[in-house]
C-alpha positions, -999 to 999 in steps of 0.1 A, spaced: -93 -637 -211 -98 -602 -196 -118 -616 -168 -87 -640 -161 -65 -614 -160 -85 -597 -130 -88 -628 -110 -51 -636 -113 -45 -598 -102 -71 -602 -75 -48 -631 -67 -17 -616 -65 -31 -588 -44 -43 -609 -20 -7 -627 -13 8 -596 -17 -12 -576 13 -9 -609 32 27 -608 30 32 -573 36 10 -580 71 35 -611 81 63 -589 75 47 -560 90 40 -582 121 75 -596 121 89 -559 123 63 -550 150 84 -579 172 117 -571 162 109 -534 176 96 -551 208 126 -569 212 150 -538 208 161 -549 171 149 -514 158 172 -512 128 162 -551 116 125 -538 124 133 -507 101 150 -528 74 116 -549 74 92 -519 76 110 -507 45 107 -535 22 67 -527 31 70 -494 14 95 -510 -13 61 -527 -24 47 -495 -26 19 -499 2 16 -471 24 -2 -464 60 -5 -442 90 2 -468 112 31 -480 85 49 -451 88 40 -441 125 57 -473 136 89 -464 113 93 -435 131 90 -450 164 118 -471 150 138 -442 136 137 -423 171 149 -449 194 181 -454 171 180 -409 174 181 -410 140 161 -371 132 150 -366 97 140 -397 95 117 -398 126 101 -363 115 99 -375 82 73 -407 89 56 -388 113 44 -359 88 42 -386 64 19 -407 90 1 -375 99 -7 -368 59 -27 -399 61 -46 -396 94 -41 -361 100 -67 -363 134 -45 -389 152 -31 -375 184 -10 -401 190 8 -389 161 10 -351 170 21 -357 202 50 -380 188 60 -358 163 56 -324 188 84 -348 209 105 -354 179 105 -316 168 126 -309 198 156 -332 185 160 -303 158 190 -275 160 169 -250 142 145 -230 160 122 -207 135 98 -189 147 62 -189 129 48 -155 110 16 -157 124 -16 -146 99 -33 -115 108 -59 -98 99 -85 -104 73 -65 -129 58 -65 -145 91 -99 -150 91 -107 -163 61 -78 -189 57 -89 -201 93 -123 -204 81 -109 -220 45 -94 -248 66 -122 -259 87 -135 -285 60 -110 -303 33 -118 -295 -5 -143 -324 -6 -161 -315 21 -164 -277 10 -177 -291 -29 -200 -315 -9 -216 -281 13 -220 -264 -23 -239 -293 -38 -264 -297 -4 -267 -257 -8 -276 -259 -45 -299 -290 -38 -315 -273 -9 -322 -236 -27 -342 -260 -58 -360 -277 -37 -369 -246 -16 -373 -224 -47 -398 -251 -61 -417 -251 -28 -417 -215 -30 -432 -215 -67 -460 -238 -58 -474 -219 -27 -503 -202 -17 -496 -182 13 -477 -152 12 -458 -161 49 -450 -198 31 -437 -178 3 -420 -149 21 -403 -179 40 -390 -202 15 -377 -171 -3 -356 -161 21 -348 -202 25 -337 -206 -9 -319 -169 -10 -296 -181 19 -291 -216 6 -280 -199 -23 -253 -183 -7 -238 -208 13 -237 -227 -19 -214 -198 -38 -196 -193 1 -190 -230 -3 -174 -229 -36 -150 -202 -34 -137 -216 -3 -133 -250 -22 -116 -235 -45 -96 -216 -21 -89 -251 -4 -79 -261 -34 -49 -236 -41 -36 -236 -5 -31 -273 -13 -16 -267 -42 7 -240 -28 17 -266 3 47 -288 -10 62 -296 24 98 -310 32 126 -322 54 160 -316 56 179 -354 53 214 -336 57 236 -326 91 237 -292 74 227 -276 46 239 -245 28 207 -226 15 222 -198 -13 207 -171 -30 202 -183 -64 201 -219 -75 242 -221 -78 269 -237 -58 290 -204 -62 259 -176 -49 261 -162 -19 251 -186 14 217 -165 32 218 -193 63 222 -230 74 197 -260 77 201 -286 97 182 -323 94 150 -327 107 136 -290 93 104 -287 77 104 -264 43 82 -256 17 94 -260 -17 83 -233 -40 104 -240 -72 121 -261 -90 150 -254 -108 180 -285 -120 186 -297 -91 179 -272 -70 151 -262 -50 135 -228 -35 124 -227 -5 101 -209 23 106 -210 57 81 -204 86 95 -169 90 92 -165 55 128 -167 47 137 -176 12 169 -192 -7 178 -222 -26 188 -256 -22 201 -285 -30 174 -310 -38 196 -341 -27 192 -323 7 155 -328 11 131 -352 9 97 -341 -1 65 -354 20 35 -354 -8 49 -384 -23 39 -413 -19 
């Protein structure tokens, strides 16, 4: 029974991602012929059944920007870019879309130490970092062992200092994986989906307004609080807002 109820699944799959390709092909010519809203309305009902790509949401955005429609486009690029985050094609698109935006906020660059090390915590995803840690640990028993069973003192002096290294890269490794691990945490990105937005000082309708938003702006959501969000900007300007007025970008 159970092993019927996998091949019927497997079934459904299968129909299901070849139907989501005809329709995803059908949108790819309606945005060839001009029909960019039809070809949105199509590439929607693709996500409606919950399927997600780069090149799904790259060609949404392409939709989105020739019918100038702003959150939206920035929106499916950074979503498009969370899923193939090397792809120039999708930099460069979303670098052009950026420049639709009203609000122009300046970056707080890192400096220092702390420059350093996040710089060097972001050359490698978390994966990547636990993977180095592992090979480091492998390496230092394997090095320690060839240690133990040698004769010479230069083959020993050698594989001391070996494993000793080894051993550091592997603890290196892990703090920045866990490093990794919080700045990803701590990054809750979002857009603006409204002509303007009011951002207050505390998470009510009645505090006092600190600046305007406008669609299209990224912000990182730092709280939550009923229906209300806190947010960071680039220049590290704070206040709250409405959560109808963003859309957040790690959901999928």
């Amino acid at each position: 029974m159970r092993a019927l109820t996998i091949l019927l699944f497997c079934c459904f799959s299968i129909f299901g991602f070849s139907q989501n390709n005809q329709v995803f092909e059908d949108a790819n010519a309606l945005y060839n012929d001009g029909k960019y809203a039809e070809a949105i309305d199509k590439y929607e009902t693709i996500l409606d059944s919950n399927e997600h790509s780069a090149e799904l949401y790259f060609n949404l955005a392409n939709a989105n920007y020739k019918l100038n429609n702003i959150a939206p486009t920035i929106y499916y690029y950074e979503k498009a870019l969370l899923l193939n985050p090397e792809d120039k094609e999708i930099q460069n698109n979303l670098s052009f879309a950026q420049n639709m935006t009203i609000d122009a906020i300046e970056k707080m660059p890192d400096v220092g130490f702390s420059k350093i090390i996040n710089n060097a915590v972001k050359t490698f995803s978390t994966d990547t970092w636990a993977k180095i840690a592992v090979g480091g640990v492998l390496l230092f028993v394997i090095i320690f062992l060839t240690y133990h069973f040698s004769y010479t003192s230069s083959k020993k002096r050698l594989a001391f200092i070996v494993s000793v290294v080894s051993l550091i890269v592997a603890f290196v490794a892990v703090a920045m994986a866990f490093q990794k691990a919080s700045l990803d945490k701590k990054n809750n990105p979002a857009i603006v989906f409204v002509q303007e937005s009011r951002v207050k000082t505390d998470p009510n309708p009645a505090s006092e307004e600190v600046f305007r938003l406008h669609e299209g702006t990224k912000v990182q959501v730092i709280e939550t609080f009923e229906g209300w969000q806190k947010i960071k900007l680039p220049d590290n300007s704070m206040g709250w807002i409405a959560s109808e007025d963003i859309k957040l970008l790690k959901f999928f």
